[in-house]
Residue, then its C-alpha position, 0 to 999 in steps of 0.5 A: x468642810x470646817x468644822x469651827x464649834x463643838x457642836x459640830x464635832x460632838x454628835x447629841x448624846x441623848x442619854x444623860x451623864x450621871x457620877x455612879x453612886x458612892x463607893x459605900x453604895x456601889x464597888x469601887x471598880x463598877x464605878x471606874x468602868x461606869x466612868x470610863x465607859x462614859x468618857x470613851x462614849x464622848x471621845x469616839x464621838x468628839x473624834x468622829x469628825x468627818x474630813x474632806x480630804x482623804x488624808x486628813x480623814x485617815x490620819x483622824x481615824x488613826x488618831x481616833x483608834x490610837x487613843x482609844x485603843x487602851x487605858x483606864x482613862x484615870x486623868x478625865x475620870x479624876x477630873x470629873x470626880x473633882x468637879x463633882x466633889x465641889x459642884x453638882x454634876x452636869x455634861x458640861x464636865x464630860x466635854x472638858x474632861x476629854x481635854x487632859x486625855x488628849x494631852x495624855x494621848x499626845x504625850x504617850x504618842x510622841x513619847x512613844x516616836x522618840x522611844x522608838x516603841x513598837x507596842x503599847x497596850x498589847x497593840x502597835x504604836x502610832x510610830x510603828x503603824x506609820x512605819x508599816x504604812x510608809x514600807x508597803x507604799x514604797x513596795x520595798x522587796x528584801x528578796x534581792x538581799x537573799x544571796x550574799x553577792x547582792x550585799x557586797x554591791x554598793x548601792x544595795x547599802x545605800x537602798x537600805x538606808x535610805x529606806x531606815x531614813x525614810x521609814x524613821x524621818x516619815x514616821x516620827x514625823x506624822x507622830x509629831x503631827x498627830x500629837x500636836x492636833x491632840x494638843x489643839x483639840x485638848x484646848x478646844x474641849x475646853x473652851x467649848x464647853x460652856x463654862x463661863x469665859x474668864x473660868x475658861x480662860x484660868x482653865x486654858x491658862x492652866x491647861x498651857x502650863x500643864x503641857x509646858x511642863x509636861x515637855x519638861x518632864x519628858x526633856x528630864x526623862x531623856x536625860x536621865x538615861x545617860x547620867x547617875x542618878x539620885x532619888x530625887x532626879x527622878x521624883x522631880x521627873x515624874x512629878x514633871x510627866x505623872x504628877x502634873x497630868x493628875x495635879x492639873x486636871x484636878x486643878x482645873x476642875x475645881x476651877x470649873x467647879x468655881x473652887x480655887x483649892x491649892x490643897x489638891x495638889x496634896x493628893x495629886x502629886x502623892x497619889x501620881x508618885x505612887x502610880x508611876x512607881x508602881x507603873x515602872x515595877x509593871x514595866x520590869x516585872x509585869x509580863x504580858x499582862x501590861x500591854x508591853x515588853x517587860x524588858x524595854x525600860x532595861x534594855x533603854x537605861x531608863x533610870x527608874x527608882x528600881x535602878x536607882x536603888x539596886x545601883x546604889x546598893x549593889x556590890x561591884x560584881x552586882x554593878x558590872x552585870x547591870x552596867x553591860x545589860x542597861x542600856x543594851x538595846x540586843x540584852x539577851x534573855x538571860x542578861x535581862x533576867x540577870x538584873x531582875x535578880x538583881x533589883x530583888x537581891x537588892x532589896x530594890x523591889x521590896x523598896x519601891x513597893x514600900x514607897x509606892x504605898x507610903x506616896x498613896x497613903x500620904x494623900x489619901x491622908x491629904x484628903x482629910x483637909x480638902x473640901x470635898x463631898x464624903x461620896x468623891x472623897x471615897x473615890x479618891x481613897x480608893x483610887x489611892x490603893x487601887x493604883x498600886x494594886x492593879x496589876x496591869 
């Protein structure tokens, strides 16, 4: 059975959407819940499309629970507020917004394939969940490799390569799948929720850049793990991966809302600097509270702004340490504690706390030369600080 509009997706939610109130009338993090809550109600519902095949109903449901697995749903809910700040609310946002969580999704499912990540949000990745799947359909038994004698036979190797190739090859590419029906059904959010057709073709034309250049983003990033670099490598690559998933769907919104404002980006790109920043500080520094291991970005290289830094300011003792430890996939414990000291002896930490802030205070001095309503200019201060205050 097709389903060929969004209607068919989407059941009738028969309470109305309503924007919560001001932040001058309700705290800030009430309104965030009240709009996430809002969002995730229309993401269940638009993702509880029924398959006929057993297959394509399992992958769905997969897909269904990865993307609300976790998240603060910061993108929709920016593009709500961006509307709301131009236009009078009204559902026809709700349905559109869902189309940038689910590039977002997309995005972090794929990226999670090619890390090769088992965790996000405390729960296993898409990748990982495929993995398991694959190994018990296979009804592949460690059992015979107990004794030594077994691992000196020839094919008792060629088993268990096989089964890395089987495992790695199946579930990278039923990641790959997954992100690429995210992507389809992003578009069709947006083109099916019922804004008129030239403003919802601009609205896909942007909607395409963006994911083009996401890919972009993600080429940079992977990239950087195996050269030196500068400051600017990198705010050119999260600018790419960040910065173009909150510039676009504000973009996009004040499209919707019949308001062409390139003055937005001047919040967007500041305000995404500082979360991303932030984010990679959580990655190294903040524990169990995010959902994954706080030693995945030093045990992948990744060159962030805290590694940037402490390279550049480390003495050569300082460099040698970090040199053995980035990039080691089996760190210990103590070799990974070892270059945390580091990025704070340095003064690498401090340094990225102070930028982080600095990003967010630009934009929200931004605010001051776009046109929007007082209540959704409050929103977006507070959004400013709260994304590098949150502690997870």
């Amino acid at each position: 059975m097709r389903h060929d509009t969004l209607q068919e997706l989407i059941p009738e939610i028969k309470k109305p959407f309503k924007i919560p109130l001001s932040s001058d009338a309700m705290d800030f993090h009430v309104q965030l819940s009240t709009l996430k809550t809002e969002v995730e109600e229309r993401i269940a519902s638009f993702l509880d499309a029924k398959k006929d095949s057993p297959i394509l109903r399992g992958l769905y449901e997969d897909i269904r629970s990865q993307v609300l697995k976790g998240g603060k749903r910061l993108r929709p809910i920016l593009m709500i507020q961006t509307y709301a700040g131009f236009k009078e609310k009204d559902q026809s946002i709700l349905t559109a917004c869902l189309s940038c969580e689910f590039v977002h999704s997309a995005s972090l499912i794929l990226d999670d394939a090619m890390d090769e990540d088992i965790l996000r949000h405390g729960k296993k990745t898409f990748n990982a969940i495929y993995a398991d799947k694959i190994f018990d359909s296979m009804d592949f038994s460690f059992q015979k490799y107990g004794r030594g004698s077994s691992w000196i036979q020839k094919e008792g190797l060629f088993d268990l390569l096989y089964m890395q190739r089987a495992l790695s090859r199946y579930s990278y590419a039923m990641s790959s799948l997954a992100s690429n029906l995210l992507y389809s059904l992003s578009e069709k959010c947006l083109s099916e929720a019922g804004f008129d057709k030239q403003v919802t073709l601009r609205a896909l034309v942007l909607h395409n850049e963006m994911f083009r250049q996401l890919n972009e983003g993600q080429l940079l990033d992977m990239f950087m793990e195996k050269r030196q670099c500068i400051e600017q490598d990198y705010l050119t690559m999260i600018d790419k991966k960040s910065g173009l998933l909150f510039a676009f769907p504000m973009r996009i919104a004040a499209i919707l809302a019949g308001s062409d404002t390139p003055a937005l980006d001047s919040y967007s790109f500041p305000m995404a600097r500082g979360f991303q920043i932030h984010d990679d500080i959580l990655g190294t520094f903040g524990g169990e509270k995010t959902g994954k291991p706080s030693d995945s970005d030093i045990k992948k290289g990744k060159r962030t702004l805290l590694v940037i830094k402490a390279l550049r300011e480390a003495t050569e003792e300082q460099r040698e340490i970090m040199d053995v430890a980035l990039g080691k996939a089996d760190a210990t414990e103590e070799e990974v504690d070892s270059v945390r000291t580091i990025l704070r002896d340095t003064k690498a930490l401090e340094y990225c706390q102070e930028k982080a802030r600095s990003f967010t205070e630009q934009a929200k001095k931004a605010l001051d030369t776009i046109p929007l309503k007082a209540e959704q200019k409050a929103f977006l201060q507070n959004l400013a600080d709260f994304v590098v205050e949150r502690e997870f």
